[in-house]
C-alpha positions as CSV (number, residue, x, y, z in Angstrom):
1,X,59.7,76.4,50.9
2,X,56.5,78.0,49.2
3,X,52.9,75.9,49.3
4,X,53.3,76.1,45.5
5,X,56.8,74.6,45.2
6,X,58.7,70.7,45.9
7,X,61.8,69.5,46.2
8,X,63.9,68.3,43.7
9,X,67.0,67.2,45.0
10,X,69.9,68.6,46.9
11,X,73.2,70.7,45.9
12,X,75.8,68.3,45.7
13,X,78.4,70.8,46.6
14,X,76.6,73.2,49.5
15,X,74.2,70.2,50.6
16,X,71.0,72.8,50.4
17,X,67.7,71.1,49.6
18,X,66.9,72.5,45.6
19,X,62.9,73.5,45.1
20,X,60.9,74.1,42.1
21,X,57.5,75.2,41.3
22,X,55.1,72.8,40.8
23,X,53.6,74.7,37.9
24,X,54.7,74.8,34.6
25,X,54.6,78.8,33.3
26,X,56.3,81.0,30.3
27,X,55.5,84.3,31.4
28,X,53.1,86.0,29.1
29,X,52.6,82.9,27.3
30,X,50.0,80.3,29.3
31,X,49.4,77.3,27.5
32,X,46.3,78.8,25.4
33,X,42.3,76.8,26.0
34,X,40.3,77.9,23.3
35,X,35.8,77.5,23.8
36,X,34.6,77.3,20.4
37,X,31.5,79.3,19.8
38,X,30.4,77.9,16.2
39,X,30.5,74.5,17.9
40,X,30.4,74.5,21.1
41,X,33.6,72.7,21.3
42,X,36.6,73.5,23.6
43,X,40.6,72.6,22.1
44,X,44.0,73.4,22.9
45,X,45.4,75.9,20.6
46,X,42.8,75.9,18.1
47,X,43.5,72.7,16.6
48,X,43.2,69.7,19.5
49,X,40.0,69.1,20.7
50,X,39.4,68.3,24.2
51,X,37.5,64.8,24.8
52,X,37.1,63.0,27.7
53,X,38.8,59.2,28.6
54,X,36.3,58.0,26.7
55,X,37.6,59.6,23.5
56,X,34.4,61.8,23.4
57,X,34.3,65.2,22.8
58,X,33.8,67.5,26.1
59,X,30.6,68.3,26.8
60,X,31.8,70.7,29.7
61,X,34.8,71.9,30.9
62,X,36.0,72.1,34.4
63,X,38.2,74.0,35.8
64,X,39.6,76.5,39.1
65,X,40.6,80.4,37.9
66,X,43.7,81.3,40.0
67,X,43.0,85.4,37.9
68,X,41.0,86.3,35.7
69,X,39.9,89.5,34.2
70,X,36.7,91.4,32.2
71,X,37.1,94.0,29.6
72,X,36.0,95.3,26.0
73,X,38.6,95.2,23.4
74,X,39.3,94.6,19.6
75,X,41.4,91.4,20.0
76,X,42.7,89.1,16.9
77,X,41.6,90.6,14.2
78,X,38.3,91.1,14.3
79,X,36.1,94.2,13.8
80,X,34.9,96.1,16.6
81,X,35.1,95.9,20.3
82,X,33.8,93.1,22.0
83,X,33.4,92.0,25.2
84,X,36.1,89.5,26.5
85,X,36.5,87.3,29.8
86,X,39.7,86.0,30.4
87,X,40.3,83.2,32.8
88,X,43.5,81.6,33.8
89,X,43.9,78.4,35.7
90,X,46.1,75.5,36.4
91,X,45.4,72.3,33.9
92,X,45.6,68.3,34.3
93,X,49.1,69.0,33.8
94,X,50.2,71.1,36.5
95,X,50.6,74.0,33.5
96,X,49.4,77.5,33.6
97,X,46.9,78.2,31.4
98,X,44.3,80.4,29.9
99,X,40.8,80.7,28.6
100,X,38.6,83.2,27.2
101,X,35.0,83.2,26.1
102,X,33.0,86.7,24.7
103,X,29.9,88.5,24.4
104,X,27.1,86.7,25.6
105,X,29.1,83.7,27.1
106,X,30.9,87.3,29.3
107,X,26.9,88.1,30.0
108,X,26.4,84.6,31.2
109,X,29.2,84.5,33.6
110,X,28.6,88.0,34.7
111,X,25.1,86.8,36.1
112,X,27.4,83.8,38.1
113,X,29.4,86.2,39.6
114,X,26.9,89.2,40.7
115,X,25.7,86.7,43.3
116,X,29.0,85.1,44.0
117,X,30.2,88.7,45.2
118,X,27.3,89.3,46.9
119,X,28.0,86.8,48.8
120,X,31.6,88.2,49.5
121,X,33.0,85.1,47.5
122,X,35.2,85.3,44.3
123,X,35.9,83.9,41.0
124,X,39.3,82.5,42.5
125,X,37.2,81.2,45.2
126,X,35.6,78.3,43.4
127,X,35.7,76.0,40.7
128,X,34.2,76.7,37.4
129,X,32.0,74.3,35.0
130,X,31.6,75.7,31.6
131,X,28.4,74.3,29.5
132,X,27.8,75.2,25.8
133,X,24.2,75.3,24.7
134,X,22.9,75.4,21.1
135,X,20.4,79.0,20.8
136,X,19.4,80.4,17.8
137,X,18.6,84.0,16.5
138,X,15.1,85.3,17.4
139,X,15.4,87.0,13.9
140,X,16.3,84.1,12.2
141,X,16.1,81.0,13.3
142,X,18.6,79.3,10.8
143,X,21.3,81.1,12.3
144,X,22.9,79.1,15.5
145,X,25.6,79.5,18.2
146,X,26.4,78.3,21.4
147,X,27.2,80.3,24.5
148,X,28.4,78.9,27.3
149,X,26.7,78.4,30.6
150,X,28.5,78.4,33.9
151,X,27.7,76.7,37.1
152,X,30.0,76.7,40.1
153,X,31.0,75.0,43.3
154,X,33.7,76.1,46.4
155,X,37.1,75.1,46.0
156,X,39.0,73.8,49.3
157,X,40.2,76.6,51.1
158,X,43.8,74.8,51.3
159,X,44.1,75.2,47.4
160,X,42.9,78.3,47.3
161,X,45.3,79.9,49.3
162,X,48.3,77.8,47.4
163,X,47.1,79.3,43.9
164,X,47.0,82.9,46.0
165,X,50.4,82.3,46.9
166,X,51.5,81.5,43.6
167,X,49.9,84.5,41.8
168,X,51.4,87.0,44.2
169,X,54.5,85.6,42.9
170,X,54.2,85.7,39.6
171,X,52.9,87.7,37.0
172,X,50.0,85.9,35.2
173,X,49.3,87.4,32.1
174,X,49.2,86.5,28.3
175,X,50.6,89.0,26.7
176,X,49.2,89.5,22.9
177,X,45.8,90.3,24.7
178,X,47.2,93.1,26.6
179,X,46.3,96.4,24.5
180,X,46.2,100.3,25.2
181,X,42.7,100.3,24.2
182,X,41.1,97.9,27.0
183,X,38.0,98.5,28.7
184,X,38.6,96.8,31.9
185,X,34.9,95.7,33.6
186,X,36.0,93.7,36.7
187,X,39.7,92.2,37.2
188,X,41.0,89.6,40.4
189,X,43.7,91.7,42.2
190,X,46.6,89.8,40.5
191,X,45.7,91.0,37.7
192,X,46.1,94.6,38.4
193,X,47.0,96.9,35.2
194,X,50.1,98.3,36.8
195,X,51.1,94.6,37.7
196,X,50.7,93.2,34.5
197,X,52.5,96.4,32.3
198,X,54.4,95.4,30.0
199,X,57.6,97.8,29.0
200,X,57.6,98.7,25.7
201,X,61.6,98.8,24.2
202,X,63.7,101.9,24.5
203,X,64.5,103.0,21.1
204,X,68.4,102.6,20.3
């Protein structure tokens, strides 16, 4: 039996013991965490916003990367490449999931991790607090965002080395952000670009 798995029952007609994953995963497809930008507010899918048992809305969000990945890329849409960090972890609900934030939320977590590494640590190594803050543009002042803010603490060693297991199984991915055109910056080993290739269809 894997760390990452537990057992469900047994085989009624070979007696074996039966075992499945504890997490919840659709390859390609992590259940998608959204951080707002305009408001600072972090949902589920774009439309259910995360509060806390209180009913209120999150005013950070906490959670352990088991792979993650930095890049520039023109992703949904929009004009122009940006700069995109991509963080996958495994929610409340046992589910794997994914979140990204960009540009200068990337350049805040960027000056986390330049110590972390430093320090011979990584971003799989710990568990991750994300903090909007309201700024406003030096050029004009009516114009406000927030970026997020990250803090950190280490994760217990016995956890990481479950979600190590698990990602060495499995290919962690989502897959309507992978693109030709990426710009990859910094990227946990799981996430390897020949790991994560996705095969295009043979014509008929």
């Amino acid at each position: 039996m894997k760390s990452y798995q537990i057992e469900t029952g047994v085989n009624q007609e070979t007696g074996e013991i039966i075992f499945e994953d504890k997490y919840l995963y659709f390859e390609g497809r992590p259940r998608e965490y959204r951080y707002n930008g305009q408001n600072g507010q972090f949902n589920r899918y774009g439309t259910e916003i995360l509060t806390d048992k209180s009913n209120k809305i999150l005013q950070s969000f906490t959670f352990q990367p088991i792979a993650f990945r930095i890049f520039d890329d023109c992703l949904f849409g929009r004009a122009g490449s940006e700069a995109w960090a991509e963080i996958f972890f495994i929610d409340s609900e046992n589910t794997v999931s994914g979140i990204m934030f960009n540009n200068t939320s990337v350049q805040e977590l960027m000056r986390l991790l330049e110590p972390l590494m430093y320090s011979r640590k990584k971003l799989t190594d710990v568990i991750l607090t994300a903090r909007p803050e309201k700024v406003s543009s030096k050029s004009d002042p009516s114009k406000t965002w927030y970026i997020a803010r990250f803090t950190y603490e280490f994760a217990e060693p016995e956890t990481i080395q479950e979600y190590q297991e698990y990602t060495a199984d499995r290919r962690i991915f989502r897959a309507e952000t992978i693109t030709p055109n990426q710009f990859l910056r910094l990227y946990s080993p799981n996430l390897e670009p020949k790991k994560i290739q996705i095969q295009e269809p043979e014509n008929a």
